[in-house]
N, C-alpha and C positions, 0 to 999 in steps of 0.2 A: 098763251097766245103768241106768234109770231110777230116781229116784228116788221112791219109793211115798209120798204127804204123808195123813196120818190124818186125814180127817174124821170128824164125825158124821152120824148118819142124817139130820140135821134140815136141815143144810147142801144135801143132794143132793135131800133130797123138796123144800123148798121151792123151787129150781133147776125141777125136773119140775111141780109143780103150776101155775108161772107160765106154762109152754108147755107141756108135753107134756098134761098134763089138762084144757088148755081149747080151747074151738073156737076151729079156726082163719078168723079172718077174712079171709084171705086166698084162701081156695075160693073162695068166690065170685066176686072179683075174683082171677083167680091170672094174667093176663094169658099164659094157656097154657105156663103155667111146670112145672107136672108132667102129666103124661098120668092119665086116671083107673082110681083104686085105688091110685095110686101113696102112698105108707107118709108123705110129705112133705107131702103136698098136704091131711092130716088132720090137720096138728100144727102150730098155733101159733108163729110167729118158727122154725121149725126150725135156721135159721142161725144160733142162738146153741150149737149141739151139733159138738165137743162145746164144753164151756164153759172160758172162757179169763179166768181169774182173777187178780188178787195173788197172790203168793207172800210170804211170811213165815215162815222157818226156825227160829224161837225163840231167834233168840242174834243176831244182827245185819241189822236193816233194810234197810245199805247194800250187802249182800252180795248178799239175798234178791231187791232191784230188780232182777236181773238176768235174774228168770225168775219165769216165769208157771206157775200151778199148774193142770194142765188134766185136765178131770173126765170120763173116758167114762162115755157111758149106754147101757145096752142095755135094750131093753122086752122079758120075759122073759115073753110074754100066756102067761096058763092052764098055766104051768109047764113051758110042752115044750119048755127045756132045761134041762139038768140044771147042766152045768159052762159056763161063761163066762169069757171072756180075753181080751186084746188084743194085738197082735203092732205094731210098725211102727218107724219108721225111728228115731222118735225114742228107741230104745231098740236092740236089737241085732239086731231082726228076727229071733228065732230065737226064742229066751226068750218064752213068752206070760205076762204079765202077769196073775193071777187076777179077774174082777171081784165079787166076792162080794155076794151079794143084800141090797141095801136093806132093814133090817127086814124087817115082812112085806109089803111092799110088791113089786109086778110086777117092779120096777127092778134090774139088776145094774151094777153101780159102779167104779169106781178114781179116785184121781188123783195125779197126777205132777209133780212138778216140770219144766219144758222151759227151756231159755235164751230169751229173749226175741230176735225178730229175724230166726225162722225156719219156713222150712215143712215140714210133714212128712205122708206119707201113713199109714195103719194100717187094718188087717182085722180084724172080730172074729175068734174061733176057739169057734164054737160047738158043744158034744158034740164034737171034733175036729175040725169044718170048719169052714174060715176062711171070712166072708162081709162085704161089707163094710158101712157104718152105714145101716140104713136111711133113719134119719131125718136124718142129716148133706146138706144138699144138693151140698155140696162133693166130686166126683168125678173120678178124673185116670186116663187109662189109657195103662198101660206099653207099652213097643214091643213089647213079646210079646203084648199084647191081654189083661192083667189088669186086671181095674178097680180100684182102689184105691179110701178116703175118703181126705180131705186135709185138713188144719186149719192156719193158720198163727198162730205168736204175737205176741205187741203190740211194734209198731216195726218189723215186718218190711218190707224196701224191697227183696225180689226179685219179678218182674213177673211176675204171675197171669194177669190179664183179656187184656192186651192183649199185639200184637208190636209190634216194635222200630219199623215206621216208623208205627205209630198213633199213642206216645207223643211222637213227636220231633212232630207234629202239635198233640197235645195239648198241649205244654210252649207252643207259640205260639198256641195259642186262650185256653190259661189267664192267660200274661202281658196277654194283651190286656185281660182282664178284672182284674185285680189290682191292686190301689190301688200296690203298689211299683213298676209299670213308670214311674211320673212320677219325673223328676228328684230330688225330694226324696225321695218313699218310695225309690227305689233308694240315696241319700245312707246312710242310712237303715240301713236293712237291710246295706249295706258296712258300716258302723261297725259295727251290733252284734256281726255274724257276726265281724268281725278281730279284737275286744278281750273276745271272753269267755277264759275261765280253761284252760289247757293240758287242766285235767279234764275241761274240759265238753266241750272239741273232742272229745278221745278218747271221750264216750262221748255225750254227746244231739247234735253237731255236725255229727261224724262221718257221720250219716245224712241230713244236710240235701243232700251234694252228691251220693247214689248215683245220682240224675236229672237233674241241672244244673240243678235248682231248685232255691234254699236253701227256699225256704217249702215245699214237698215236697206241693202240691197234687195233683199226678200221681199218686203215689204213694197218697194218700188216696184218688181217685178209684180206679184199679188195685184196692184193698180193699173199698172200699165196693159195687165190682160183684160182686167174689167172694163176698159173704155176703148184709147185709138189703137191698144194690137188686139182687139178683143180673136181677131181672126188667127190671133198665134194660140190660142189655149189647146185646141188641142192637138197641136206639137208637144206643147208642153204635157199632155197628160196622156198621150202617147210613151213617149219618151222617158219617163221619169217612169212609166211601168215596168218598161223595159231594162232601163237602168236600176232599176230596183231586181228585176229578176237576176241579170246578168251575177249583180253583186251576192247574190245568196246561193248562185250556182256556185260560185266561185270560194265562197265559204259561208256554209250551210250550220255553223253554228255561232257565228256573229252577226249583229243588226248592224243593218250599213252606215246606221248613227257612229258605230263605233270602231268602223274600221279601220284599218290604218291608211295615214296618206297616201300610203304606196300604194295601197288597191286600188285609191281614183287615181294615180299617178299614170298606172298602165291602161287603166282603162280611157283616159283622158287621149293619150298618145296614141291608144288602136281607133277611136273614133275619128282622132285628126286623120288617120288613115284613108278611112272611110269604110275601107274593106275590112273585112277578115275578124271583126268585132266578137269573138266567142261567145255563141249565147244569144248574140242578134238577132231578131225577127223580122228579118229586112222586107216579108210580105207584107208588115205592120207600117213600116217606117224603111222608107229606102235609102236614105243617107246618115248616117250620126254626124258625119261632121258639119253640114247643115246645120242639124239642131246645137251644134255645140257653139259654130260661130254667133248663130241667132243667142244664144246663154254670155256668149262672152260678150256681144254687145250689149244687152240688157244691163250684163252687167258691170258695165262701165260707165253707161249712162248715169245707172241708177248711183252709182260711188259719187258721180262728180255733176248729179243735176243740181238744179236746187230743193232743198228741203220741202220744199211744198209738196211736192209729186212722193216722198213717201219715202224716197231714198236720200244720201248721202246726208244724215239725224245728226241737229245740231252744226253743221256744215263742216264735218269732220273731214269731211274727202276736201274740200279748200283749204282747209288750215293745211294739212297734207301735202297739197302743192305748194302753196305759198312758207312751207318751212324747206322743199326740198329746189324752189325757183333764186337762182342770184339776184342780188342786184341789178339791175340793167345798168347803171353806172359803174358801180364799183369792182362787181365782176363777185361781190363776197354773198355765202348760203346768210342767211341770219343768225343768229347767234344772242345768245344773253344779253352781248352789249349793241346790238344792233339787230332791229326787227324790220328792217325793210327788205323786200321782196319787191318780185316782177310781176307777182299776184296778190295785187292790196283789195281782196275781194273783197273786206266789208266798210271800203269805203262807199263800197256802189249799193249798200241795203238798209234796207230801215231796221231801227231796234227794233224787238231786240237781238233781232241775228246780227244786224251788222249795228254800221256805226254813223248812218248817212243820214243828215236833218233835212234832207231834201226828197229824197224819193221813200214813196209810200204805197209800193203795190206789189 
């Protein structure tokens, strides 16, 4: 059974009031992302639902890091239903969980504590029939032809968006672009990832190699289409078709797993073009270098966001900075006999990523 965590009303209304009560500015621009009337396509950030919090147990911080506290919301318009509950995996799928109504507010509520790291589907159970989140954009249906909602929690590195040979694609478009693929940044990044602490491995480290990339860019990207860009995916699987075909025109007896840098070197350089991409099916996709800026942002986000969202594992991409940031005093990089920098990021984090006794979220 799930763990039931006691909020207040104040907690959930103002969660609902930041999206659910305001327009959504994304209608207009919705890049034909919901069809119309559809329950999503009226509501503000929807892909923040349901919502995926800290957790804090009231007796141990380092315990609580482990799992995230996540808030169902049902909008219960003009009272026509009576009883509200949620069923799903992360709990024992039987048992419906009660959601009991937000003051006097539309809103019917729960939240639960989940482990961090994982995905799970869940139905409401409305007056006795299950139906699932309207406003959840996140959708998965069963081999029996059930539709589920799906939510995953922070750190999770099982693959959503894409299959297996997109990623292996993407692991060598993203190196391409990533300051670590140089000699030194690779030096680099070996040292940190072999001399952190037995703990750290087992638990932030750990998730750096479930892609065969420490920095866990992929992985970032893989999340960030499942929720707020869920409207870029198929750029991305557009794209990466095409980029997949271009590369086997171009040598038809190597997988593009295995090619040499220099094939994405030139192909990288005709897309910044835009034009003249040999191979292109620009009826399909009319810009590459669009899609390659949209790739290089992602993938710089994803190097130096915070670990929660899936990228920069173990916060390899800050140590990164803060080994290559001077002093602001001194004017000196850091060095053996002096570890200060202009980026003291884990002063600002809770264990055990960073080192801060104060903030915990």
């Amino acid at each position: 059974m799930a763990t039931i965590v006691q909020r207040d009303d104040v907690y959930i209304l103002n969660y609902c009031t930041k999206s659910l009560a305001r327009d959504n500015t994304d209608a207009r621009h919705n890049y034909g992302q919901y069809s119309p009337g559809d329950t999503r396509a009226s509501i503000a950030e929807a892909w923040r639902f349901p919502v995926i919090d800290s957790y804090y147990d009231r007796r141990s911080y380092e315990d609580s890091y482990a799992f995230n506290m996540v808030t169902f919301v049902f909008v219960n318009t003009n009272d026509a239903a009576r009883d509200v509950a949620v069923i799903g995996t992360f709990s024992d799928l039987v048992t419906p969980i009660p959601m009991p109504r937000v003051g006097d507010s539309v809103y019917c509520a729960v939240s639960v504590a989940v482990p961090k790291g994982q995905v799970h589907k869940y139905r409401f159970v409305v007056d006795g029939k299950t139906t699932i989140d309207p406003v959840n954009p996140q959708r998965v249906t069963t081999p029996e032809g059930t539709q589920w909602s799906r939510f995953f929690t922070q750190y999770c590195t099982d693959i959503i968006s894409f299959e297996r040979w997109e990623l292996t694609l993407l692991l060598r478009l993203t190196d391409h672009i990533l300051p670590f693929r140089t000699i030194e940044g690779q030096r680099f990044l070996n040292i940190y990832l072999n001399n952190v602490d037995r703990q750290s491995k087992d638990t932030q480290y750990a998730r750096a190699y479930r892609l065969d990339q420490p920095i866990g860019v992929v992985n970032f990207i893989d999340k960030i289409l499942a929720r707020e860009e869920s409207h870029r995916l198929t750029d991305y699987k557009v794209c990466l078709e095409l980029i997949d075909r271009v590369l086997r025109q171009r040598d038809p007896y190597e997988e593009p797993a295995e090619m040499p840098v220099s094939m994405y070197e030139d192909l990288y350089n005709q897309m910044a073009q835009d034009t003249g991409v040999q191979g292109w099916d620009y009826s399909r996709y009319s810009s590459p270098r669009y899609f390659l800026q949209l790739l290089r942002r992602h993938t710089y986000t994803g190097a130096f966001s915070h670990p929660k969202y899936g990228g920069n594992a173990g916060a390899a991409g800050w140590a990164y900075l803060a080994h290559n940031l001077a002093d602001p005093i001194t004017g000196a990089l850091p060095s053996a006999e002096s570890q200060t920098t202009a980026f003291d990021w884990s002063r600002a984090l809770e264990k055990p990523l960073g080192r801060s006794p104060e903030y915990h979220g």
